[in-house]
C-alpha positions as CSV (number, residue, x, y, z in Angstrom):
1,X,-24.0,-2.9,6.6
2,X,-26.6,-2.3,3.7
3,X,-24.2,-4.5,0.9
4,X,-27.1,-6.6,-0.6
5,X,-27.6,-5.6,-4.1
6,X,-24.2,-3.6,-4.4
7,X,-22.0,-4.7,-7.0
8,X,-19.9,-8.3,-7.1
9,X,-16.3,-8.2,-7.9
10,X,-15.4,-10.3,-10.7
11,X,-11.7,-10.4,-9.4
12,X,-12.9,-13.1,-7.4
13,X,-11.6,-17.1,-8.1
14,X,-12.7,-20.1,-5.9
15,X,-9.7,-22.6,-5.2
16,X,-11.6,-24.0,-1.9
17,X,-11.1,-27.9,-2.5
18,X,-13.2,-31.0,-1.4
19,X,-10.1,-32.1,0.2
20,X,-9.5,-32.3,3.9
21,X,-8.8,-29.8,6.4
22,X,-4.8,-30.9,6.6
23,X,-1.5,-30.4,4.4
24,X,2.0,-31.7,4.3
25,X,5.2,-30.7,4.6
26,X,8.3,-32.9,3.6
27,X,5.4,-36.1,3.7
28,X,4.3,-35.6,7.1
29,X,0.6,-34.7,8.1
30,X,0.2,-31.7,10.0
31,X,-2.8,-31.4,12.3
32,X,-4.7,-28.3,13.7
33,X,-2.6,-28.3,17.1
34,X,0.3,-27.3,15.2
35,X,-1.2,-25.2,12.5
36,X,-2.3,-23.3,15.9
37,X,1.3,-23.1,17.8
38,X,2.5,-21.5,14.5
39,X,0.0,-19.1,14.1
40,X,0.5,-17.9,17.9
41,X,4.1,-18.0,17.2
42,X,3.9,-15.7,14.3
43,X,1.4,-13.4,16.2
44,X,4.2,-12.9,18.9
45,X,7.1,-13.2,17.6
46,X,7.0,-11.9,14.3
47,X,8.0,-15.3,12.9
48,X,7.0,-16.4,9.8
49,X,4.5,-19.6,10.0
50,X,5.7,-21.2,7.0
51,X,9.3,-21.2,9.1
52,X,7.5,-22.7,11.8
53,X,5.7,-25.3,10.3
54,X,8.3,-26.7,8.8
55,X,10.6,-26.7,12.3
56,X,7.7,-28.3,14.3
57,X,7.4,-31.0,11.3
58,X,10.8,-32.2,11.6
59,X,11.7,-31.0,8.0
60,X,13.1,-28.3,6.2
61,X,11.2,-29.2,3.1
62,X,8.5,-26.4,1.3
63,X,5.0,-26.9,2.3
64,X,2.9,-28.6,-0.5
65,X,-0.6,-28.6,-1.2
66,X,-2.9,-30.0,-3.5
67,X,-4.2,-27.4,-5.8
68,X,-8.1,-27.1,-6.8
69,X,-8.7,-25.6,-10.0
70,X,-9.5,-21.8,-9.9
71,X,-13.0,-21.0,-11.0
72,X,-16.3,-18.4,-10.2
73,X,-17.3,-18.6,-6.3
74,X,-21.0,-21.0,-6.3
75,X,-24.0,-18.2,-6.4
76,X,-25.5,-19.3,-3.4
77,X,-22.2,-18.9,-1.4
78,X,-23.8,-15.9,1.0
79,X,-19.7,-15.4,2.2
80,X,-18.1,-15.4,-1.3
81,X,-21.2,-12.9,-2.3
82,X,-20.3,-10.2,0.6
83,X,-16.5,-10.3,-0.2
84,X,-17.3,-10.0,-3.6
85,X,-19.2,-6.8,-2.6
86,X,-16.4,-5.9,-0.3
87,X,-13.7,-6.3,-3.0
88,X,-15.9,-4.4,-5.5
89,X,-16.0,-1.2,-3.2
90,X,-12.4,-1.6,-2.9
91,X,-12.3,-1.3,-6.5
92,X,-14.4,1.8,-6.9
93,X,-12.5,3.5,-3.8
94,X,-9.2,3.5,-5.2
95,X,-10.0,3.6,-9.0
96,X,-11.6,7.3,-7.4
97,X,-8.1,8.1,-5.6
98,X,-5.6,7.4,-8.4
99,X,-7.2,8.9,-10.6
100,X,-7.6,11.9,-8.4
101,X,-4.1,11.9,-8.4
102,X,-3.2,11.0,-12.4
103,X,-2.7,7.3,-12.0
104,X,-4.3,4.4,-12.8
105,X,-5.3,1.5,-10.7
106,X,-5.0,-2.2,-11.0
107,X,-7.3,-3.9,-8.8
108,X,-6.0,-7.2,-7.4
109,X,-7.5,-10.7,-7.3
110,X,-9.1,-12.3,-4.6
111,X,-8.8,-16.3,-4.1
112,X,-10.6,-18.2,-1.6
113,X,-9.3,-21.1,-0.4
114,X,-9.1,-23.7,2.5
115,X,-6.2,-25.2,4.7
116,X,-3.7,-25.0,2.1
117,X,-3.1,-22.7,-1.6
118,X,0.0,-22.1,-3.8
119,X,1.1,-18.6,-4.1
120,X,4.0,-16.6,-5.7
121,X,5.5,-16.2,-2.3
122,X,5.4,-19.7,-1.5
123,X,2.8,-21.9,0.5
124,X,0.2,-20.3,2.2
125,X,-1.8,-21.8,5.1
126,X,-5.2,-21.3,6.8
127,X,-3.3,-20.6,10.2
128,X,-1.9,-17.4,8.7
129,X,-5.3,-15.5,8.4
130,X,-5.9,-12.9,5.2
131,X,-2.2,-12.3,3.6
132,X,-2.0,-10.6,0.3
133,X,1.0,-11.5,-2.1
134,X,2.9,-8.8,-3.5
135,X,4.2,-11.7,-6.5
136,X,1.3,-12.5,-7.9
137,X,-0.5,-9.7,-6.5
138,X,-3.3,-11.6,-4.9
139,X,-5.4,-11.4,-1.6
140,X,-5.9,-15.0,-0.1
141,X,-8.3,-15.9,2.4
142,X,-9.7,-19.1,4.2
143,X,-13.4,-17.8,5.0
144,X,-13.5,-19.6,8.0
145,X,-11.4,-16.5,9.4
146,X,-14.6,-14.8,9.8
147,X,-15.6,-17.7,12.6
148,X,-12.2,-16.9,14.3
149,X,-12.7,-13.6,14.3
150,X,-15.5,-13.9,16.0
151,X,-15.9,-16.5,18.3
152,X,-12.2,-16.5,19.5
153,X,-10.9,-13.2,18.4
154,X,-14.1,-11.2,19.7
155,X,-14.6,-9.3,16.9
156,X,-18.0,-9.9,15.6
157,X,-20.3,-8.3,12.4
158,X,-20.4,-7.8,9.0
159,X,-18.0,-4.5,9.0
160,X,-15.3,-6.0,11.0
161,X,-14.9,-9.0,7.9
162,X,-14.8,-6.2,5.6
163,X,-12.2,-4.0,7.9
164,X,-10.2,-7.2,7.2
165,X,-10.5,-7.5,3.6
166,X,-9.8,-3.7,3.2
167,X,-6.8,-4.3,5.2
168,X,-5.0,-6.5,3.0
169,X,-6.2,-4.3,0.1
170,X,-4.3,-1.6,1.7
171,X,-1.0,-4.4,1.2
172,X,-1.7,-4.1,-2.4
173,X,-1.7,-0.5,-2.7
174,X,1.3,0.2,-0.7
175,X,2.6,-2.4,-3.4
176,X,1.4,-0.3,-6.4
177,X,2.6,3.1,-4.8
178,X,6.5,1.3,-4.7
179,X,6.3,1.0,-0.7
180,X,6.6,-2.5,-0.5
181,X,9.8,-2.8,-2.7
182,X,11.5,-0.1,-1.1
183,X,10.8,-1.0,2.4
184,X,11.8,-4.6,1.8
185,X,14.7,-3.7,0.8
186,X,15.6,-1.5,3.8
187,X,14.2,-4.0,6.2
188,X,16.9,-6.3,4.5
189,X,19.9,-4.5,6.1
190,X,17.9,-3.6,9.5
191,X,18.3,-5.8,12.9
192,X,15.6,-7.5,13.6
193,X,14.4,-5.3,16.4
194,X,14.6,-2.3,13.6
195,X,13.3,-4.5,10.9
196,X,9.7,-5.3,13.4
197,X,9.4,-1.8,13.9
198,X,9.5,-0.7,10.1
199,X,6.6,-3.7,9.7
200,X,4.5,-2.0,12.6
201,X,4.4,1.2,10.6
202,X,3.5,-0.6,7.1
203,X,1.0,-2.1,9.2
204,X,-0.2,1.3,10.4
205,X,-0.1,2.5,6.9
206,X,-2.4,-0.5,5.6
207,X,-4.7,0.4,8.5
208,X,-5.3,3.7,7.5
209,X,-5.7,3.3,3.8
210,X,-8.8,0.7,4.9
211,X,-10.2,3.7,6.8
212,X,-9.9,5.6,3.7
213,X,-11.6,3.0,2.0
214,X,-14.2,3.3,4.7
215,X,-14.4,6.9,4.0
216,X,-14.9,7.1,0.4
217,X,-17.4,4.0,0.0
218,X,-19.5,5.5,2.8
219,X,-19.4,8.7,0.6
220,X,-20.6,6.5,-2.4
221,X,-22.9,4.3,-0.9
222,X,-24.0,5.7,2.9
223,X,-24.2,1.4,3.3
224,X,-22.9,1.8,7.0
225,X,-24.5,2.9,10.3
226,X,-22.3,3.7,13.6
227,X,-23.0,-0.3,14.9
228,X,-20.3,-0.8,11.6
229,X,-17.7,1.6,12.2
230,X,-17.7,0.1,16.1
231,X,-17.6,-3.4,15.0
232,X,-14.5,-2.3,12.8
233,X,-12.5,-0.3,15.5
234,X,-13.4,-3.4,17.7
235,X,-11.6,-5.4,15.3
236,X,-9.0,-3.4,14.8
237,X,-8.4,-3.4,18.7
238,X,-8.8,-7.0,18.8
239,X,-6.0,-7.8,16.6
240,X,-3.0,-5.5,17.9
241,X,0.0,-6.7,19.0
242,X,-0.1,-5.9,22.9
243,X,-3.7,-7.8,23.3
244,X,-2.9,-10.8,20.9
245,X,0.5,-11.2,23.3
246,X,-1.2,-10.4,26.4
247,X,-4.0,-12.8,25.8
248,X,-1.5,-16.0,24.8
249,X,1.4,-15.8,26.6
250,X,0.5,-13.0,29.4
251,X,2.9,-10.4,29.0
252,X,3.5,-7.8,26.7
253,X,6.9,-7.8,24.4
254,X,6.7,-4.3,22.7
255,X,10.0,-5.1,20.4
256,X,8.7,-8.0,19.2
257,X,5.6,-5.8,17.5
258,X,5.0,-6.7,14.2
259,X,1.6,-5.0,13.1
260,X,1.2,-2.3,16.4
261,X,-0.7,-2.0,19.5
262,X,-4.3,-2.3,19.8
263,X,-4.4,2.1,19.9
264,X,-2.4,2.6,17.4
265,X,-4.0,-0.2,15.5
266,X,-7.5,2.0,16.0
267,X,-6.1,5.3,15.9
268,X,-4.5,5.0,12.2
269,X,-7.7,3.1,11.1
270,X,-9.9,6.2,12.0
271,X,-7.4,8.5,10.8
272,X,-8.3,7.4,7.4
273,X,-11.9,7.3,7.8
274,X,-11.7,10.2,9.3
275,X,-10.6,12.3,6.4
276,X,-10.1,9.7,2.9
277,X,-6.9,10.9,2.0
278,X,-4.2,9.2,1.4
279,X,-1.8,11.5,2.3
280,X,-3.1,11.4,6.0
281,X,-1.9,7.8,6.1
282,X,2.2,8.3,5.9
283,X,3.7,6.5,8.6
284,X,6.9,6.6,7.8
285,X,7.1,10.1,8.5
286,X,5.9,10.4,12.1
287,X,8.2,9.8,14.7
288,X,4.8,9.0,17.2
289,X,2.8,6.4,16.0
C-alpha cells in the first residue's frame, strides 16, 4: 500500500495517556484476563463488554477512566501517520459520493487512545477493538489492535488496518444517511434473536461501504496492488462470526451472529469494491445475505 506522502487527516486527536495499561470500575482494578473474557464474550454472544465488565467486577457501577488531554498525534508516530492517511482517503471517498448524490458530508473524528477513553456512549475499552460512536460521532481506536490483528487474529499488512478503519467509517455514514436511528429503534422492539440478525446486516452494510471506499480511493490514488485487496478479504474473513466462535469456544452458534459469517463478511466487502456504489451495499433489502 503506496500511502507515504498522501495526505494526513487533521480530524485526528491523540488521548493516548502515560498511564497504565488498566482501568476501574466501581474502584476495582481490572486486569488483562478479564478485559479478554469480555471481549470473547462479546464476540460470541453479542453481549456488550461494558455489561460484562462490570458483572465480572462485582459491580454495577459505569466504568471510569482517567482522561488525557486531546491534542495532534507526535510526528514521528509512523501508526498515527498511516491512519491519518487512511482517515484522509476516507474523507475524499465520500466527500466524492455525497456530493454525487446532492449532499454534503461531515467527516468524523478520529481519537486514539489506550486501555480506557470517555465517549458519548459511555466508557470505552481497549478489549472492544475499533467502535465508532454515533453521539459524539467519533471513531476510537487503541493502535495496539493492529498487533492483535495480526499476531492473534491472523490478519496481517498495511491494507487489512485500513479495511478496519474504513469499516468503522462505514458506522458513521450509515449514521449520516439516518440508518442508525431508524434501525435502533426497530431493534428496540425485536427479540433478541431478531435484534442479532438486524446487527449482522448493519454489519454487512458497513462492510460494503469500506469496499466502496476501496473502490473509489484506488480510482484516485491506484496506492494498492492485489497483495492489499488479499490482505483485506483475509481480514475480513478473519473476523466473522462463525470463525471467531469456532476458534474460542469450538462450535458454531449461527443465532447468536452479531456482525456475519466469515463469507458473507468477504462477499459484501468485495461487493463494494467491486463496483463503488453505494447503492450496491443495501442489506436490508436482500432476503440472502
Amino acid at each position: 500500500m503506496k500511502w507515504e506522502g498522501e495526505r494526513e487527516s487533521e480530524n485526528v486527536e491523540d488521548r493516548r495517556g502515560s498511564g497504565g495499561g488498566g482501568f476501574g470500575i466501581g474502584g476495582r482494578g481490572i486486569g488483562i484476563g478479564t478485559i479478554v473474557v469480555a471481549l470473547v464474550a462479546g464476540w460470541i454472544f453479542g453481549i456488550n463488554p461494558l455489561t460484562v465488565l462490570g458483572l465480572l467486577s462485582g459491580g454495577g457501577g459505569a466504568p471510569t477512566a482517567q482522561e488525557a488531554p486531546a491534542h495532534a498525534p507526535p510526528a514521528g508516530d509512523q501508526q498515527a501517520r498511516f491512519v491519518s492517511v487512511v482517515l484522509a482517503s476516507t474523507e475524499d471517498a465520500w466527500t466524492k459520493v455525497f456530493r454525487e448524490e446532492g449532499a454534503t458530508y461531515r467527516p468524523p473524528k478520529l481519537t486514539l487512545f489506550r486501555g480506557a477513553v470517555g465517549t458519548a456512549c459511555g466508557t470505552g475499552q481497549s478489549a472492544m477493538g475499533p467502535f465508532y460512536c454515533p453521539g459524539d460521532q467519533k471513531v476510537y481506536i487503541d493502535l495496539d489492535f493492529f498487533d492483535t490483528l495480526k499476531s492473534r487474529l491472523g490478519a496481517p499488512g498495511e491494507f487489512a488496518q485500513a479495511y478496519v478503519v474504513a469499516h468503522e467509517v462505514g458506522h458513521h455514514v450509515q449514521n449520516l444517511m439516518g440508518i442508525t436511528g431508524k434501525v435502533d429503534q426497530l431493534r428496540a422492539r425485536q427479540s433478541e434473536r431478531d435484534a442479532n440478525a438486524m446487527s449482522v446486516r448493519v454489519e454487512l452494510q458497513a462492510d460494503c461501504f469500506a469496499g466502496v471506499w476501496s473502490y473509489q480511493s484506488q480510482q484516485a490514488k491506484q496506492w494498492l496492488d492485489q497483495g492489499d485487496i488479499e490482505s483485506a478479504l483475509n481480514a475480513a474473513s478473519r473476523i466473522g462470526d462463525d470463525t471467531l466462535q469456532r476458534r474460542s469456544q469450538g462450535v458454531v452458534v449461527p443465532e447468536s451472529f452479531t456482525h456475519g459469517s466469515s463469507q458473507q463478511r468477504v462477499s459484501w466487502f468485495k461487493r463494494g469494491l467491486q463496483s463503488g456504489r453505494v447503492e450496491d451495499c443495501n442489506t436490508f433489502d436482500t432476503r440472502s445475505l
